[in-house]
C-alpha positions as CSV (number, residue, x, y, z in Angstrom):
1,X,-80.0,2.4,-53.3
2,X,-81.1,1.3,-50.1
3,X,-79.7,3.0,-46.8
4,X,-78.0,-0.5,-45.9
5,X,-76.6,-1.0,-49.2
6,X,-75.8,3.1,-49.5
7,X,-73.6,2.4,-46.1
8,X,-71.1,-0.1,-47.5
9,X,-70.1,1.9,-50.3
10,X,-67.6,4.6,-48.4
11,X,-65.9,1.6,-46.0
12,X,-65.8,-0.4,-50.0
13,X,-64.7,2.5,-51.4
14,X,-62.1,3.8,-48.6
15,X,-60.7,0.3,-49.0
16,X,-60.4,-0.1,-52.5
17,X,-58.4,3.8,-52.0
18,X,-56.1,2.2,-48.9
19,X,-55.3,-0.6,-51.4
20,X,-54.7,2.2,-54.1
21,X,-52.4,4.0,-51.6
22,X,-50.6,1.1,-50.4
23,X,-49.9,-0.1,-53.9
24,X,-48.5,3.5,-54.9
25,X,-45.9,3.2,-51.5
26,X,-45.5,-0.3,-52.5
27,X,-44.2,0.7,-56.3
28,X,-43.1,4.3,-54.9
29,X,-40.3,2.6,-52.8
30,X,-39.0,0.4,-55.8
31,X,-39.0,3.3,-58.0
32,X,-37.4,5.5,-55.2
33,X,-34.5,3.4,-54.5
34,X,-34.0,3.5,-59.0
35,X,-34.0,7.1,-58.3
36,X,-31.7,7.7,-55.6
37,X,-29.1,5.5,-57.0
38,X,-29.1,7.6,-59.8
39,X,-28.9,10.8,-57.6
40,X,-32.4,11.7,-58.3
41,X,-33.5,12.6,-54.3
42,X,-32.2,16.2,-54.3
43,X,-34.6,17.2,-58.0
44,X,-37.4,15.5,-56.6
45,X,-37.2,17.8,-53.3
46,X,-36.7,20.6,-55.4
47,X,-40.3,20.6,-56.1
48,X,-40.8,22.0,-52.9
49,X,-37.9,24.3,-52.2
50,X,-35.1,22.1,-51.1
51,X,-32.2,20.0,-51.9
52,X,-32.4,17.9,-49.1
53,X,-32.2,13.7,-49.9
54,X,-34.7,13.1,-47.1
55,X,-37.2,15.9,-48.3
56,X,-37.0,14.3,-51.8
57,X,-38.4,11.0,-50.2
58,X,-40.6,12.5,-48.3
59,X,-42.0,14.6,-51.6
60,X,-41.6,10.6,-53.5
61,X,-43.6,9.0,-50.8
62,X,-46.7,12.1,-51.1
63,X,-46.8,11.7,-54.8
64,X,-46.8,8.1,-55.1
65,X,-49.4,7.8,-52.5
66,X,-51.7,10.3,-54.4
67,X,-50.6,8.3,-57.7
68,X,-52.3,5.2,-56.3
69,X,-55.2,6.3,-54.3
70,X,-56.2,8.2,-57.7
71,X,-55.6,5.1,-59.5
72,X,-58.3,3.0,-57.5
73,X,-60.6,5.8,-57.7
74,X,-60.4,6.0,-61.6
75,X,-60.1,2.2,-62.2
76,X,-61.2,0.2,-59.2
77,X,-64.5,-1.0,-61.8
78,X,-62.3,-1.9,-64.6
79,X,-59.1,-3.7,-62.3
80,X,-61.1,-6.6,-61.3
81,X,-58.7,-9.1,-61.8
82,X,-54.9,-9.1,-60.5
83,X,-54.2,-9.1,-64.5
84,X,-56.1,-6.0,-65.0
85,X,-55.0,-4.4,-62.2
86,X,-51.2,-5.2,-63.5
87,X,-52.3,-3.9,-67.0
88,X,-53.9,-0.7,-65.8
89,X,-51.1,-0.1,-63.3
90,X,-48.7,-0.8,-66.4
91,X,-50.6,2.3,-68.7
92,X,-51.0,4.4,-65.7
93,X,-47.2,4.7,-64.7
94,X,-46.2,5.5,-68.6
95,X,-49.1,8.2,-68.2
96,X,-47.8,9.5,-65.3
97,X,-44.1,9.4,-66.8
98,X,-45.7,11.6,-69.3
99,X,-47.5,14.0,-66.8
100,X,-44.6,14.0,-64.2
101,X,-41.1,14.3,-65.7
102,X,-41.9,15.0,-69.2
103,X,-44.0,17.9,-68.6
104,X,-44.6,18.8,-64.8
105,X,-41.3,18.6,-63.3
106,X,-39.1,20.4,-65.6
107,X,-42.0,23.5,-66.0
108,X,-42.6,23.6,-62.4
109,X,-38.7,23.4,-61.7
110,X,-38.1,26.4,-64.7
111,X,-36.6,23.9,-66.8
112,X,-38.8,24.6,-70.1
113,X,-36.1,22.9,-72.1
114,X,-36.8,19.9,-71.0
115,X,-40.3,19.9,-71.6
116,X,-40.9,16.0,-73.5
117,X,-37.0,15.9,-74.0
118,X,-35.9,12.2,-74.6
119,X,-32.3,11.8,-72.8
120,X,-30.8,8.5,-70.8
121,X,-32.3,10.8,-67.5
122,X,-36.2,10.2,-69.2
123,X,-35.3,6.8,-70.4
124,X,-34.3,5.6,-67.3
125,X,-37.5,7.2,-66.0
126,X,-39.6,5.6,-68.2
127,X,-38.5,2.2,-66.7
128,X,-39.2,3.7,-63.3
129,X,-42.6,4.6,-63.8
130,X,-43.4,1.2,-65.9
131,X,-42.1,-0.8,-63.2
132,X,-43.8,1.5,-60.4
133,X,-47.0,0.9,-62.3
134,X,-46.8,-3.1,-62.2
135,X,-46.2,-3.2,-59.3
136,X,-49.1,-0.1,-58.1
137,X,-51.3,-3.0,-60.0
138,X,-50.1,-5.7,-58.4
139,X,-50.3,-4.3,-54.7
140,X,-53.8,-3.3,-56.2
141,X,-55.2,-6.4,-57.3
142,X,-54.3,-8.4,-54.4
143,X,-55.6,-6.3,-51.7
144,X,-58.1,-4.3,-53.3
145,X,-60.8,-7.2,-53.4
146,X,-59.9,-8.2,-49.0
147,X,-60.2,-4.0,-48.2
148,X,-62.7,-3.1,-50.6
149,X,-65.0,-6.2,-50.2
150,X,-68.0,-4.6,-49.4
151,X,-68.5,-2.9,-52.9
152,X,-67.8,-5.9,-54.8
């Protein structure tokens, strides 16, 4: 790799990330307000010591945005197409629903009980996270190929 070609990889890859990111805020916000209609907010700042509606967004926001950077790092060469992107984002959310409140939350929280329990709390959930991930794909596949250009 050339030192010219070698220098528009970071800006290609820092926009393919920002595209990552802005998808996860994009499908974090969706999936938020599912969450705090079902009074969801106060749990998800329990993560971090608190019971406090705004900490839980705030808590929301971080993860979703770490969610979707990760998700362009990991998939940015196979989500060329808006469709893929979609697809990926779709599998990526029912991983995460897997990783987060299946497993994570409820050990992290002391709740071992509830480790892969199936209830209308991790249905509902499950909806949340497939519909974050569309739409984590979606914000993806559009922007990614405009901020990312460069690596293309």
């Amino acid at each position: 790799m050339s030192v010219e070609s070698s220098a528009g990889v970071r800006p290609a890859l820092a926009g393919r990330v920002a595209a990552g990111i802005a998808g996860g805020l994009v499908g974090g916000l969706v999936f938020g307000i599912m969450m705090a209609l079902d009074g969801m907010m106060p749990m998800i700042a329990q993560l971090v010591g608190s019971e406090s509606v705004a900490v839980g967004w705030v808590v929301h926001f971080a993860i979703a945005a770490f969610i979707g950077g990760t998700f362009a790092l990991i998939f940015s060469a196979l989500a060329r197409s808006v469709m893929a992107a979609i697809g990926l984002g779709l599998g990526y959310g029912a991983i995460w629903w897997v990783l987060g409140p299946m497993l994570i939350m409820p050990a992290w929280l002391g709740m071992t009980e509830m480790v892969f329990v199936w209830n209308d709390t991790t249905r509902s959930s499950l909806l949340g996270h497939l519909i974050f991930g569309v739409l984590l794909g979606l914000v993806y596949g559009l922007a990614a190929p405009r901020l990312g250009r460069q690596g293309r």
